[in-house]
C-alpha positions in Angstrom: -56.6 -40.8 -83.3 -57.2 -37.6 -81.3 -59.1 -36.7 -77.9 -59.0 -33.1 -76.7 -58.4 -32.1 -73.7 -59.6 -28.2 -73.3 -59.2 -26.2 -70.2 -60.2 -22.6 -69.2 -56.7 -21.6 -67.9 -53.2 -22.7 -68.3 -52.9 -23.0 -64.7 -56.3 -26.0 -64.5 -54.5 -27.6 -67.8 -51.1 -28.0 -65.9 -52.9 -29.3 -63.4 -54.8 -32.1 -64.7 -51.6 -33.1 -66.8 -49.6 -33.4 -63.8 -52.7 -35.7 -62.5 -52.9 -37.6 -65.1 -48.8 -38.6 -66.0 -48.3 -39.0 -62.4 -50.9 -41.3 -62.3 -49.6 -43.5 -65.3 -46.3 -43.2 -64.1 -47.2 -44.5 -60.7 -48.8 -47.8 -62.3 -46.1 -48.4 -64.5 -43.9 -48.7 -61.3 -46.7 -50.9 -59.9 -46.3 -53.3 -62.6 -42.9 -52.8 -64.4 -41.0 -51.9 -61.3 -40.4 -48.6 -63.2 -41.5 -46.1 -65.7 -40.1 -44.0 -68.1 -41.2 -40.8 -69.4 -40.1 -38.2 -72.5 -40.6 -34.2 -72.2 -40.3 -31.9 -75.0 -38.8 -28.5 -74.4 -39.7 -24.9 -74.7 -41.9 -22.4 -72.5 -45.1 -24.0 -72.7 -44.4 -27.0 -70.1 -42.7 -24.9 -67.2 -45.7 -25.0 -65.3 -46.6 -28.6 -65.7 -43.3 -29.5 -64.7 -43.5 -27.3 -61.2 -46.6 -29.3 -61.0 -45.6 -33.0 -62.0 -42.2 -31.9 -59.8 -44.4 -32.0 -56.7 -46.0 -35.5 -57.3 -45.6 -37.9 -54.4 -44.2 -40.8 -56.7 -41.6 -43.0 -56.5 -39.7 -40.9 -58.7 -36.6 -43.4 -57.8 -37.9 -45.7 -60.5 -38.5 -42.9 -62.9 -36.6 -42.1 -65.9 -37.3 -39.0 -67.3 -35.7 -38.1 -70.8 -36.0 -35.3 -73.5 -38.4 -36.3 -77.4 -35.1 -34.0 -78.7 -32.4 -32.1 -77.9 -30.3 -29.0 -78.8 -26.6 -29.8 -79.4 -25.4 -27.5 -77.0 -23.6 -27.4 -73.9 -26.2 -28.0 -70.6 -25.4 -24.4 -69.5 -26.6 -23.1 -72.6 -30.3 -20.9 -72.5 -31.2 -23.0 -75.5 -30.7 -25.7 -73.7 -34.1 -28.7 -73.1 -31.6 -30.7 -70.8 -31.3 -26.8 -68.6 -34.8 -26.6 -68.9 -35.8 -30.1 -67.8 -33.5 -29.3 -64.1 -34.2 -26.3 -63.2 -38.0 -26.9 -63.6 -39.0 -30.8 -63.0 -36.2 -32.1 -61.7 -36.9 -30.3 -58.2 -38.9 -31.1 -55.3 -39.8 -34.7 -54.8 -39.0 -35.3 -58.5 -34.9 -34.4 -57.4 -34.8 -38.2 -56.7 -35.9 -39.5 -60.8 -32.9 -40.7 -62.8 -32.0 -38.3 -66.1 -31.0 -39.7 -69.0 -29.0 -37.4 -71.2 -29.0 -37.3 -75.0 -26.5 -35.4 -75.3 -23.7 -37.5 -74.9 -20.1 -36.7 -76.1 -18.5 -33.9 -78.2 -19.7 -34.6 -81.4 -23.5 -36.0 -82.8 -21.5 -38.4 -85.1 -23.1 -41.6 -86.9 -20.9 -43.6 -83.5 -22.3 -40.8 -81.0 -25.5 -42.2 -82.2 -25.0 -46.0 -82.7 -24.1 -46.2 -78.7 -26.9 -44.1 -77.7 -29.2 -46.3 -80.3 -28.6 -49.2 -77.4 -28.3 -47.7 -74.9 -31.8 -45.9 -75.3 -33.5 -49.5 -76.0 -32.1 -51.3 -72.8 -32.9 -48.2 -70.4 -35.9 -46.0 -71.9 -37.9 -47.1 -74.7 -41.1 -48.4 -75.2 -41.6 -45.0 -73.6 -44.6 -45.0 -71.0 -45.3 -41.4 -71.5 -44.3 -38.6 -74.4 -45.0 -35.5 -73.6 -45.0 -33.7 -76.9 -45.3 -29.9 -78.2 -46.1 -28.3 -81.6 -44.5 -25.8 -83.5 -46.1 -23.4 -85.4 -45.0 -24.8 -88.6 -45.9 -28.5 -87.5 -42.9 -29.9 -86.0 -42.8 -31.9 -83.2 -39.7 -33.0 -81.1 -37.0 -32.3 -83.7 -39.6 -33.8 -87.0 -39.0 -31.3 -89.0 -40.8 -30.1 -92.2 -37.7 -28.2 -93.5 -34.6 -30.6 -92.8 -33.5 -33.1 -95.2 -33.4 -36.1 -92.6 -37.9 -35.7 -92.7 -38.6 -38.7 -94.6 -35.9 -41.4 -92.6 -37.2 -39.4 -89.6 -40.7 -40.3 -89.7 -40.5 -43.6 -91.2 -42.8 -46.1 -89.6 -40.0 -48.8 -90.5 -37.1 -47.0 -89.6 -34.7 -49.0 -86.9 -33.0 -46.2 -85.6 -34.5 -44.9 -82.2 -32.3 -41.5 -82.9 -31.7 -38.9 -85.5 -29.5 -36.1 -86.3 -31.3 -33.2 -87.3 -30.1 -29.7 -89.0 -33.2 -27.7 -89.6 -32.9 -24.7 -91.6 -35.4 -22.4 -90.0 -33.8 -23.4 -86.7 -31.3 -22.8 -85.0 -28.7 -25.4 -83.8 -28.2 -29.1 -85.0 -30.9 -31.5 -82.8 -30.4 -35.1 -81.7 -34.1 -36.3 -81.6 -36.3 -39.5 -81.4 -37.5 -41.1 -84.5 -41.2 -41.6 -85.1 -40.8 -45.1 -84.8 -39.6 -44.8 -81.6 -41.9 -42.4 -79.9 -44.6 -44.3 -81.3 -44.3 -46.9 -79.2 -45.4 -45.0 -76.2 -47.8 -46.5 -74.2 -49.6 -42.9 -73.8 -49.0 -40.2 -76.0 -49.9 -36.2 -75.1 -49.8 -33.3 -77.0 -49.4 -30.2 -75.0 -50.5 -27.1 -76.2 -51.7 -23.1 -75.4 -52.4 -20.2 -76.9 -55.3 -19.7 -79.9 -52.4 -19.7 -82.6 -51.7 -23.2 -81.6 -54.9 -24.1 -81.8 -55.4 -22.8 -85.2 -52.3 -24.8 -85.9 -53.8 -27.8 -84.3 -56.9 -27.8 -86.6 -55.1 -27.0 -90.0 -52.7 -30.6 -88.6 -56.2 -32.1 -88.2 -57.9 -31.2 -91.5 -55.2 -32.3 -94.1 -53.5 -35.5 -94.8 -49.5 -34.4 -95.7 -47.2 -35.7 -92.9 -44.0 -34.0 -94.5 -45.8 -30.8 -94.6 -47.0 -30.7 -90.4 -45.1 -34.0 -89.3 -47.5 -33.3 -85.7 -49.9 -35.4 -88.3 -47.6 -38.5 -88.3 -49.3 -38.7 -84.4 -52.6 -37.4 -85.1 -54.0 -39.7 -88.2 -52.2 -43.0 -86.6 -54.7 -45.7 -85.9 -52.5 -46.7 -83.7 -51.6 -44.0 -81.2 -54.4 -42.4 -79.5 -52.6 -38.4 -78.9 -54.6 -36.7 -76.1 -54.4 -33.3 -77.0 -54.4 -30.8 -73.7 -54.8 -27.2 -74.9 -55.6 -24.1 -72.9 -56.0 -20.2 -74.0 
């Protein structure tokens, strides 16, 4: 299920998405006593994260995590975890806890058996997913090209976290199952541009999840995916 979001400017989206997850954030600390929420990287959410960044919330009782991750070192330009610091962890949001996926040397089957519990006692069910949309369909590392497509979005699936090696990609990915970001309390898709958009509606008019995995979220009866989408 879908409901679209459209704004006139990047600048009003960002805005009304910082609105809006701060808002669920701040009830989930009402009546959890915290709240955890999942970004997604690239260029497209720098702006909403200045702007969520600024949020008075208890950010103390936030977790904020990554949908996937690059298996590279922090410093790296390609990094999310890079991206996630030096753009929403700042202000009043310097005081939210950060929970790393990337964890150890090596994205080995025990790398992610002790982040498989870890993840379950401290993030997920997810109260926010924040996620983006490539233009080939992906979303978080779901994608249509790696072999690991069919485990990865797999309604059944146990594991909460996949290894990934895409081939029209660069660097192997640690990322969230579909199982596991499914069981988000509120689900976004954050987009701009009209090529995205065009992408948006070819996801929307066809049925083939391993072609534009971004469908797994859109056709789910069970995950309403509030699309926000500026020029």
């Amino acid at each position: 299920m879908v409901e679209q979001n459209i704004y006139n400017t990047r600048k009003e989206l960002d805005l009304a998405l910082a609105d809006k997850v701060s808002e669920i954030l701040q009830q989930a600390i009402e009546i959890n006593g915290k709240a955890t929420m999942a970004v997604s990287g690239g260029a497209t959410p720098k702006g909403f994260f200045k702007e969520l960044s600024t949020k008075d919330i208890n950010w103390k009782k936030v977790t904020i995590t990554l949908a996937d991750e690059r298996w590279v070192e922090p410093s790296s330009k390609d990094s999310n975890t890079r991206l996630v610091y030096e753009n929403l962890i700042q202000n009043r949001a310097l005081a939210a806890n950060y929970f790393n996926l990337k964890q150890g040397e090596e994205l080995c089957e025990n790398t992610l058996s002790a982040l498989h519990s870890l993840v379950n006692d401290a993030i997920l069910p997810l109260d926010v997913l924040i996620l983006g949309m490539g233009e080939d369909g992906h979303t978080a590392s779901l994608f249509p090209c790696s072999p690991q497509i069919e485990t990865a979005l797999d309604s059944h699936n146990q594991n909460v976290l996949l290894a990934v090696k895409p081939t029209t990609a660069a660097h192997q990915r640690i990322t969230f199952s579909f199982s596991a970001l499914s069981q988000s309390n509120h689900t976004f898709l954050h987009i701009c541009g009209q090529s995205k958009k065009e992408v948006l509606n070819k996801a929307l008019n066809g049925r083939d999840v391993f072609k534009m995995p971004i469908r797994k979220f859109l056709h789910a009866n069970n995950i309403m995916t509030q699309v926000y989408w500026a020029e």
